[in-house]
LOKOL-97782 format. One line per 10 residues: their letters; for each residue x, y, z of C-alpha. Coordinates in steps of 0.05 Angstrom, whole numbers, plus 5000, padded with zeros to 4 digits. Layout:
! residues N
a = X/Y/Z; ...;
END
This chain:
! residues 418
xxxxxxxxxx = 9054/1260/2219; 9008/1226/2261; 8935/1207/2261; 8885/1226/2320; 8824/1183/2335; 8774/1232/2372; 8714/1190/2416; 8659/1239/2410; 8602/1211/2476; 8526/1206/2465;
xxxxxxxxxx = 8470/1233/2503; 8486/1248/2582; 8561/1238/2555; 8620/1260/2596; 8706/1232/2589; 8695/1202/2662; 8643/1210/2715; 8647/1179/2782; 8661/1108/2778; 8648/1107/2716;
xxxxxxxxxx = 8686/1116/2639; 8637/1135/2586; 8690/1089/2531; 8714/1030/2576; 8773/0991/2551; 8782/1029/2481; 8851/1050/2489; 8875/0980/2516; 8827/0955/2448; 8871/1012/2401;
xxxxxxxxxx = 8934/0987/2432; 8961/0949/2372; 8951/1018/2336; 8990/1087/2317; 8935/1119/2319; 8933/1169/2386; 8869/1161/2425; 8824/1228/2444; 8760/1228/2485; 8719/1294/2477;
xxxxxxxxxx = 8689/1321/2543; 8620/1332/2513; 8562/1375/2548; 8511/1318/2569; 8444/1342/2543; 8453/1405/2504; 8427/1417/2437; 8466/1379/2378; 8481/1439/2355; 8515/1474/2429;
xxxxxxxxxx = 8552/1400/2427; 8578/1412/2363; 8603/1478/2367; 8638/1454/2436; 8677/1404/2397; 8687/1447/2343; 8728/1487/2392; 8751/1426/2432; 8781/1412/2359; 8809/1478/2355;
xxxxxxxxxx = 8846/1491/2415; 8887/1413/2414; 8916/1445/2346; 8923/1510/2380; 8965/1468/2436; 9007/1428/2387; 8974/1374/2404; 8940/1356/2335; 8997/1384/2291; 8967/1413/2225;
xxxxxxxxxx = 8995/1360/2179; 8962/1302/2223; 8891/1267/2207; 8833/1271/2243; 8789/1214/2250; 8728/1207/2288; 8686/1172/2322; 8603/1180/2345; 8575/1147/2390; 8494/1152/2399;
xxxxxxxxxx = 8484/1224/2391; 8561/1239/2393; 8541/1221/2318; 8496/1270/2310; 8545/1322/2335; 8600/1300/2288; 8544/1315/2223; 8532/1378/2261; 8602/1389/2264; 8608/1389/2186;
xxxxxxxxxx = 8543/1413/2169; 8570/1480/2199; 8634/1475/2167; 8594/1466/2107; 8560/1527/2120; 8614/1572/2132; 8651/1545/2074; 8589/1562/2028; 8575/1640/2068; 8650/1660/2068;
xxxxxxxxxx = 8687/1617/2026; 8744/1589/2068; 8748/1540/2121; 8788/1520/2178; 8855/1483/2185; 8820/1425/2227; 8763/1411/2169; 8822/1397/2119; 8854/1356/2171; 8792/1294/2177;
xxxxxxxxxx = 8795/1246/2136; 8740/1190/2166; 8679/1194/2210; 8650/1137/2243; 8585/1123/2270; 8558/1080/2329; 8487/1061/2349; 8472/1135/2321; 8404/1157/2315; 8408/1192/2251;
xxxxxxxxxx = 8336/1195/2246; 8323/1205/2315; 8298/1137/2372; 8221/1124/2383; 8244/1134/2462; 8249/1205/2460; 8186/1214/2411; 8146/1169/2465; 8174/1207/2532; 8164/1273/2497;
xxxxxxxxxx = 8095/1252/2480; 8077/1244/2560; 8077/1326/2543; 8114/1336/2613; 8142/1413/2606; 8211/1417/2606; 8213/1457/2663; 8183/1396/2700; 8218/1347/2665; 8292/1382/2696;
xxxxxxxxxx = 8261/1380/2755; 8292/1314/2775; 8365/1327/2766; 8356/1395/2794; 8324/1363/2856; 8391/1309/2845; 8438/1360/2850; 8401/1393/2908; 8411/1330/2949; 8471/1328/2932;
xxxxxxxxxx = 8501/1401/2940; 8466/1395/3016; 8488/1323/3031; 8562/1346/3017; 8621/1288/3002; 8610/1253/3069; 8526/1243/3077; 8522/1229/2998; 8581/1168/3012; 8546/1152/3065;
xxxxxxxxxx = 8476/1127/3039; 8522/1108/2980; 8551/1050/3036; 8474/1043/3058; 8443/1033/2991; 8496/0984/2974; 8486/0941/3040; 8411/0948/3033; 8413/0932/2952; 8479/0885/2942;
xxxxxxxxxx = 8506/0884/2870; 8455/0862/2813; 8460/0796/2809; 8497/0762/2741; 8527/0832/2730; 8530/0899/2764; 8484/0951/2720; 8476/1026/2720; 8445/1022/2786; 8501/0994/2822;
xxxxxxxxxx = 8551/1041/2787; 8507/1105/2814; 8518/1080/2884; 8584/1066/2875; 8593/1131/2844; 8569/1158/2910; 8607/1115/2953; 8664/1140/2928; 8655/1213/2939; 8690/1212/3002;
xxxxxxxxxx = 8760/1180/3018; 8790/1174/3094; 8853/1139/3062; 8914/1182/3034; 8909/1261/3015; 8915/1236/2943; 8856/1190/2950; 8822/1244/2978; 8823/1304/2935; 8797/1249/2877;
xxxxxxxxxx = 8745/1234/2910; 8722/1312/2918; 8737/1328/2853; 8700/1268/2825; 8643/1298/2879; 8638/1366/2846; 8640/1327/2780; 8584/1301/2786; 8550/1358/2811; 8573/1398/2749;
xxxxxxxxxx = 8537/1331/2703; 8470/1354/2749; 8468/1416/2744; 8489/1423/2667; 8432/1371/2654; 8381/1407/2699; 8397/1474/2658; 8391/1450/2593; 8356/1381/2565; 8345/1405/2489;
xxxxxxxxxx = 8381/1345/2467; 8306/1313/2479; 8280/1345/2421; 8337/1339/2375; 8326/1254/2383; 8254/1257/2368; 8244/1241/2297; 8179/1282/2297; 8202/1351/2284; 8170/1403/2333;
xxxxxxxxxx = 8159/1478/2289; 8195/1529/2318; 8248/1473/2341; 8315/1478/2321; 8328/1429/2266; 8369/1373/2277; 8409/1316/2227; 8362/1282/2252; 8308/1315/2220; 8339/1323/2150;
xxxxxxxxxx = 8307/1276/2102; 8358/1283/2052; 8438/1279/2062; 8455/1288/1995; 8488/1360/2010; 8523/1322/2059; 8556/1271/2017; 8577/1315/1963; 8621/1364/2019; 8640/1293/2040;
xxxxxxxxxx = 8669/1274/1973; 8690/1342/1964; 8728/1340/2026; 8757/1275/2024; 8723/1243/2086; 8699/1179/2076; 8647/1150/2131; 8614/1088/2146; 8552/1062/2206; 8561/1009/2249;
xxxxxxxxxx = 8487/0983/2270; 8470/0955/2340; 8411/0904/2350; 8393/0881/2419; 8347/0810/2431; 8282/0820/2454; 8273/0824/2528; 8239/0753/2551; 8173/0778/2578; 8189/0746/2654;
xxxxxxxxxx = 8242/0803/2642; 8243/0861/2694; 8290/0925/2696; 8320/0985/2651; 8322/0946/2590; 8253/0912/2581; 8223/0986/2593; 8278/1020/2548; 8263/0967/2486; 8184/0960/2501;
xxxxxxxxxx = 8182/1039/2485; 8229/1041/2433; 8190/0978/2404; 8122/1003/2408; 8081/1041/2355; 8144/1072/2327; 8150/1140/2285; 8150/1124/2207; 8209/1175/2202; 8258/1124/2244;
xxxxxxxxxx = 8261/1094/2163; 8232/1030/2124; 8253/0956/2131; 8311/0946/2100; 8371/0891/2097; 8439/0897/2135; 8495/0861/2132; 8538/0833/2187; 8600/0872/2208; 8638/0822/2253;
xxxxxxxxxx = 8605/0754/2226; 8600/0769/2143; 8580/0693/2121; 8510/0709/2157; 8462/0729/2113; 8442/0796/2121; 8384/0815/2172; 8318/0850/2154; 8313/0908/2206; 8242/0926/2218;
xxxxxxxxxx = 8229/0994/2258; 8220/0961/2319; 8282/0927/2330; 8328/0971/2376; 8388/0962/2424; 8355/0981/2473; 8366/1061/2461; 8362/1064/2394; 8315/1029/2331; 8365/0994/2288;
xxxxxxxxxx = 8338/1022/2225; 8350/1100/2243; 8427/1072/2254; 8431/1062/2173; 8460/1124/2138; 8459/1145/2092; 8440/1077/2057; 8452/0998/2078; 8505/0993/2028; 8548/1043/2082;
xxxxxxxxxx = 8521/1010/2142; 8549/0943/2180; 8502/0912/2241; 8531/0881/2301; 8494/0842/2353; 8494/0885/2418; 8463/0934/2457; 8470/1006/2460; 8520/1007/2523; 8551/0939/2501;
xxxxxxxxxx = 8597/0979/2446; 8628/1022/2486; 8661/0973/2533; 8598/0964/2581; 8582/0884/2565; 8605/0861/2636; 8618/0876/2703; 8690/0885/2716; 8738/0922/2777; 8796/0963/2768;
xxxxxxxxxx = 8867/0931/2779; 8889/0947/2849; 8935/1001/2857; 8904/1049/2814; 8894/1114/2838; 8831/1127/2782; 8781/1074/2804; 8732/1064/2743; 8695/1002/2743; 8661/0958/2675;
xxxxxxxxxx = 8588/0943/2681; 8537/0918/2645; 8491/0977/2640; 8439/0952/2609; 8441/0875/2620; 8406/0859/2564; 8437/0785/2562; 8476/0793/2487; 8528/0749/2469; 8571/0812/2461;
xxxxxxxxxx = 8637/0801/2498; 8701/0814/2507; 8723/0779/2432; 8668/0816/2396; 8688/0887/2434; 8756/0873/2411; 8746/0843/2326; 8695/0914/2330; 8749/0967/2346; 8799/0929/2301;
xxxxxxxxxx = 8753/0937/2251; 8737/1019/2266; 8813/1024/2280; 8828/0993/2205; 8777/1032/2170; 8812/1103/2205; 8876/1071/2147; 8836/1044/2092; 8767/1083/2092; 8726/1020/2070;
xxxxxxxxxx = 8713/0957/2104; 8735/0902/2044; 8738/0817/2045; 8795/0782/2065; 8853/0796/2108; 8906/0855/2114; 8962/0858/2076; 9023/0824/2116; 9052/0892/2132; 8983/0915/2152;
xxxxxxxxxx = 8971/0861/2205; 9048/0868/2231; 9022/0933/2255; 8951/0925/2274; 8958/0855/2302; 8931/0782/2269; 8870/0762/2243; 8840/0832/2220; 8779/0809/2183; 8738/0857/2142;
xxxxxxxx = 8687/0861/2105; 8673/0863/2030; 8605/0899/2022; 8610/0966/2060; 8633/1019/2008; 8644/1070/2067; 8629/1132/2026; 8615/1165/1955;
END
């Protein structure tokens, strides 16, 4: 019997894209662990609920395959609004349990879900770009017009302003950010070395154009993030004021759950880029549905003393307090941005010799003190709680440790669950 860890991707999420991994450095991170590592291939900006019937059936066909037998556990993982697809994900079961009275194999199979940086309640960004009132049709117009470009530039003219752009605009300096690892996305669409070398670079070409085009079709993931409910919207987790229908089928079902909060610094106001624009909005006159002020303890540094989150504080993507769910007594905080979490706290290349080039960056070089210490004690921790469902003082058993490596602190005051 083994026990699966499935890494469900947020908003524009994909397994890889271009240069670039969506997780970087999690499997190297889960090394110390039995636990066999999954990432879902999510749709990038569909609704929550298209994304969570996709992994439904994701979920369905790996124990189809024998890859997930039926007596292993299922544990996952959300990150952003990969959390909202996983609440999706059992809301439906939920459903169908309650309309025909049975459920499927793979519901009995979870036994933990994890969130990260998730905006249960929805982020004051998409309330305040939605508020700009910019049709959708208009607002796909831009990765339509992307994947245009692209299409008619083919492999060779798109990896060749790739090599322009990156002599004209050399590599952020500090840290490469999302900009550099679009145009090295693009420089890589086109290989003169082996065959091999090659035919990964078209694929990863017609990749991308797939990301484009999927995100120029449909962008209703917008509305599902906004915390203001539109009428005649689909509805959301995120715009469910109460989960207590959710905990009970939790505690019915055996699945215990816990948050993990992200809180970026405020950008210095000298500050220019992605970030200061992405935390200003986020920061600014937000939605009294994002949730109240409210303490949080510390996940990876417990002596602190717990933090006040007020509605404005964000990482960046996401106000802190929407993060807490369903109460602070289930929810740890962690000082990082949105991107830092998911391995994307520094700019780092791939070892030579690989044939799958994906680069670190620092997408959205916010200037945290995350690194590569904190990236590690934080998916010990998530690993652990995938054994013991609760985060609890002290250290692991002996035994525990032998197998999940020293030092494995965790903490006393998360009660992960009913």
């Amino acid at each position: 019997m083994q026990n699966h860890i499935v890494l469900v991707p947020g908003f524009g999420g994909f397994q890889a894209l271009g240069s670039l991994r969506y997780y970087h450095g999690v499997t190297q991170a889960l090394g110390f662990t039995p636990l066999v590592v999954h990432y879902f291939p999510n749709l990038p900006t569909a609704s929550v609920q298209t994304r969570a019937r996709q992994l439904r059936r994701w979920l369905g066909e790996l124990q189809e395959r024998g890859v997930i037998g039926r007596e292993d556990s299922i544990h996952l993982v959300g990150h952003s609004t990969g959390g909202l697809d996983v609440r999706q994900l059992l809301m439906d079961y939920r459903k169908d349990e309650e309309s025909h009275g049975d459920s499927e194999d793979v519901l009995g199979q979870i036994r933990t879900v994890q969130f990260i940086s998730t905006p249960q309640h929805g982020t004051n960004l998409a309330h305040r770009l939605r508020g700009f009132r910019i049709p959708s049709r208009i607002a796909r117009l831009l990765p339509r017009m992307l994947f245009e470009t692209t299409r008619a530039l083919r492999e060779v003219g798109a990896s060749f302003i790739g090599r322009r752009f990156k002599g004209r605009f050399p590599p952020s300096k500090g840290s490469p950010d999302w900009f550099d690892a679009v145009i090295q996305t693009m420089v890589g669409f086109d290989s003169s070395k082996d065959p091999l070398e090659r035919a990964l670079a078209r694929a990863s070409y017609f990749e991308t154009l797939r990301w484009l085009l999927d995100i120029a079709t449909d962008i209703a993931a917008v509305s599902d993030l906004d915390p203001v409910w539109t009428p005649g919207s689909p509805v959301s987790p995120a715009h469910r004021t109460t989960t207590d229908e959710e905990q009970d089928f939790f505690k019915r079902k055996g699945i215990r759950y816990g948050s993990i909060v992200t809180v970026a610094k405020r950008p210095a106001a000298s500050a220019r880029g992605l970030y200061k624009f992405v935390y200003g909005m986020n920061a600014r006159r937000p939605c009294a549905e994002l949730g109240r002020t409210q303490a949080v303890p510390w996940l990876l540094e417990p002596e602190r003393e717990a933090r006040r989150l007020t509605p404005s504080d964000n990482d960046g993507i996401v106000n802190s307090v929407s993060m807490v769910w369903p109460d602070a007594q289930s929810s740890f905080l962690v000082d990082a941005d949105h991107a830092d979490v998911i391995g994307h706290f520094r700019y780092a290349e791939p070892p030579p010799g690989m044939a799958l080039r994906y680069y670190q960056y620092d997408l959205l070089s916010s200037g945290s003190s995350f690194g590569p210490d904190e990236f590690e004690a934080l998916w010990r921790k998530i690993a652990a709680f995938t054994q013991h469902h609760t985060y609890h003082a002290g250290r692991l058993p002996p035994s525990e440790r032998d197998i999940r490596g020293p030092d494995v602190a965790l903490d006393e005051s998360m009660s992960a669950g009913p």
